[in-house]
C-alpha positions in Angstrom: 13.2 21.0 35.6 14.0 19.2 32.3 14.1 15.3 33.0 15.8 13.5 29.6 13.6 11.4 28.1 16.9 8.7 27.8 16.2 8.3 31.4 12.7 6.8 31.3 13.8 4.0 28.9 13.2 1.0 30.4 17.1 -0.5 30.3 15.5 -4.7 30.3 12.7 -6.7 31.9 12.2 -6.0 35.5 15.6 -3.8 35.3 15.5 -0.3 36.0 18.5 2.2 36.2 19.3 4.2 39.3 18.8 7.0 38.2 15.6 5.9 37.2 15.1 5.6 40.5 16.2 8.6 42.1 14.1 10.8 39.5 10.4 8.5 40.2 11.2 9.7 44.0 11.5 12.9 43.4 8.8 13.2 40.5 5.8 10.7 40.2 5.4 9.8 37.0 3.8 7.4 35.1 6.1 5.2 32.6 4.3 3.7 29.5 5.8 1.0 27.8 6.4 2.4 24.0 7.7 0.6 21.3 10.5 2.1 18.5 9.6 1.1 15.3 12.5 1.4 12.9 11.8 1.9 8.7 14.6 1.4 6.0 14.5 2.9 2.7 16.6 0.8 0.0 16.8 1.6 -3.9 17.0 -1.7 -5.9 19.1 -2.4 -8.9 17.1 -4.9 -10.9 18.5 -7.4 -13.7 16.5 -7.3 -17.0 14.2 -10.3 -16.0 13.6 -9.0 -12.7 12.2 -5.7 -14.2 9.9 -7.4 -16.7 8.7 -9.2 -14.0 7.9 -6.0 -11.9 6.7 -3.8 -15.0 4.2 -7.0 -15.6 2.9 -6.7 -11.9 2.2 -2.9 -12.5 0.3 -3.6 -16.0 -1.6 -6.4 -14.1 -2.7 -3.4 -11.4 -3.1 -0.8 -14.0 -5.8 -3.4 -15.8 -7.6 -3.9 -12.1 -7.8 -0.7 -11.3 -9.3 0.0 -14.5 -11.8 -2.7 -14.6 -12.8 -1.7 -11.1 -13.3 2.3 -11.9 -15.3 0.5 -14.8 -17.9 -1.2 -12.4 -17.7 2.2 -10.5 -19.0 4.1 -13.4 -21.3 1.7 -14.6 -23.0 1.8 -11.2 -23.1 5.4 -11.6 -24.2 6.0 -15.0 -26.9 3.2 -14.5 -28.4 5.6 -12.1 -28.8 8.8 -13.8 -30.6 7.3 -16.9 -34.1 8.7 -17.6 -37.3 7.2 -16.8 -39.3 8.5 -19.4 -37.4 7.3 -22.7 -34.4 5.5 -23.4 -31.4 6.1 -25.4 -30.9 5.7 -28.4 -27.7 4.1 -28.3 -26.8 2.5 -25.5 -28.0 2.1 -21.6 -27.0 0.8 -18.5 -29.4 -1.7 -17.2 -27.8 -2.6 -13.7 -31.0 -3.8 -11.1 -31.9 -1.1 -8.7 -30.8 -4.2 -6.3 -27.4 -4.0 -6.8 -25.7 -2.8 -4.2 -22.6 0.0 -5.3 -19.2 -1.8 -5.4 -17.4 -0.6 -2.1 -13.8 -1.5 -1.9 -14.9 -4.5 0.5 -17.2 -6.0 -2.4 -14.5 -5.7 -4.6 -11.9 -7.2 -2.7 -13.9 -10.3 -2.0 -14.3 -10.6 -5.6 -10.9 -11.0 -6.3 -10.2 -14.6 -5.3 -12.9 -15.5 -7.8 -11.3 -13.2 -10.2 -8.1 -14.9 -9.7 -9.8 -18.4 -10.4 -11.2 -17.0 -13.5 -8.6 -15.1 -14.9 -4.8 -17.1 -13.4 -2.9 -13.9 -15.1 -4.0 -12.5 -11.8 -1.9 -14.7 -9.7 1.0 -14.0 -10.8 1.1 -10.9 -8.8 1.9 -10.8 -5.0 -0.9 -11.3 -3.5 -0.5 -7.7 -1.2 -0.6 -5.9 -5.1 -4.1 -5.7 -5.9 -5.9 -5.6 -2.6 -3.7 -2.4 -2.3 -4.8 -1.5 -5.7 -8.3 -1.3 -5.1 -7.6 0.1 -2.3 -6.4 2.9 -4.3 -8.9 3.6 -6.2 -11.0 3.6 -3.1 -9.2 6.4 -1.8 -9.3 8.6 -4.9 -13.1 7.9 -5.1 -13.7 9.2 -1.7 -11.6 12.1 -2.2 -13.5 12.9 -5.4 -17.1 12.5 -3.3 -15.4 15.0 -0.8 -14.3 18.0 -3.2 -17.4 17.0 -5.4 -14.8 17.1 -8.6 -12.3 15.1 -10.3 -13.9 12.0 -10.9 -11.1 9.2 -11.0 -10.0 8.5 -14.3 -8.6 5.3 -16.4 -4.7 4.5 -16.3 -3.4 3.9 -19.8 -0.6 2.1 -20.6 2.9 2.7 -18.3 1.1 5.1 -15.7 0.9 2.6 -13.0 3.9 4.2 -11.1 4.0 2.2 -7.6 2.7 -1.0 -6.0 2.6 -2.1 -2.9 4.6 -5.1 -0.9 3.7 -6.8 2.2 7.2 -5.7 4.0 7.0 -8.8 6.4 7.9 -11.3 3.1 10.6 -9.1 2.4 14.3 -9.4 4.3 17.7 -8.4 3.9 19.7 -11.6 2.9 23.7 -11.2 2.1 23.5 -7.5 1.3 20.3 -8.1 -1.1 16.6 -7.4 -0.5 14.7 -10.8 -1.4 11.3 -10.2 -2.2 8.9 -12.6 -3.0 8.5 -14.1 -6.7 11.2 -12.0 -8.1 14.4 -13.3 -6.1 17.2 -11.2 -4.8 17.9 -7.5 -5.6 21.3 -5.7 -5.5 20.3 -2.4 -3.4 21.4 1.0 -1.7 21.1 1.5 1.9 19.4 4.8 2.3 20.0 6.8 5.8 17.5 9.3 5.9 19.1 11.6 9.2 19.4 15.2 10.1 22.5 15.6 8.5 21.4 14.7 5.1 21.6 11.9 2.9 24.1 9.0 3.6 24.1 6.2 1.6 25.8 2.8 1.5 26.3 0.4 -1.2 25.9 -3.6 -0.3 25.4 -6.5 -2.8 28.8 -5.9 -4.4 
């Protein structure tokens, strides 16, 4: 016999419908509390300002990421240098010490980073964590296949970043996010029966 699953919903604490009732006499089950998490998808119309200020996030990534693959490769290259000679042009001399710079190292490197360099606080602070993170993940992809070694992001190919959804809420119509002020946006409805869409901040 098919039960719905409707009727195993839980309808309020310590509140249980009838039929509820009628069906746990009939078939002992075990309910488990569950919880419906709900995700929104929103496309944002940005002003001018606010798109220089979201293209200078994503150049302040691409320049992370890139300095972090660069610590990567110099670990790397500092071990497959010969011990009988030397080259001629350049070497890596990196202590044998040093341990290689897992995403943990470099992520607890970054608030000193961010004293050093204050070009690096500009960005949400969810941005580069995510970043290295990353980088990370295409590193231990590449030691899985045993090819594609991660390579450097030139300029503009930082598509994507990544914000801490919890600082961002829906206010008037408008998605405010954090440092950049209020968007205009597009309330996409993923369903079954295709795309719906609905226009608010306007």
């Amino acid at each position: 016999m098919d039960i719905p699953f409707a009727d195993f919903i839980r309808k309020g604490p310590g509140k249980i419908s009838i039929r509820y009732q009628s069906i746990a006499q009939r078939f002992p089950v075990r309910i488990i509390p569950m919880t419906l998490r709900v995700n929104y998808c929103y496309r944002i119309y940005p002003d001018a300002i606010q798109e220089q200020t979201m293209l200078h996030w994503l150049e302040i990534s691409r320049k992370v990421y890139n300095y972090a693959l660069r610590e990567i490769k110099d670990w790397v290259n500092s071990r497959k240098c010969s011990l009988d000679y030397c080259s001629l042009q350049r070497e890596y001399i990196i202590g044998a010490d040093k341990p290689f710079p897992t995403y943990y190292i470099q992520q607890k490197a970054l608030p000193l980073a961010k004293k050093e360099f204050p070009q690096l606080g500009e960005a949400p602070s969810q941005v580069l964590p995510t970043t290295i993170r990353r980088l990370h993940d295409a590193w231990n992809y590449f030691q899985e296949r045993g090819f594609g070694f991660p390579r450097c992001l030139k300029f503009a190919q930082m598509k994507s970043m990544f914000l801490n959804s919890r600082l961002i809420r829906l206010q008037g119509g408008k998605l405010v996010c954090p440092k950049s002020g209020k968007y205009p946006s597009i309330s996409i409805d993923l369903s079954q029966k295709g795309l719906r869409s609905n226009r608010h901040g306007y």
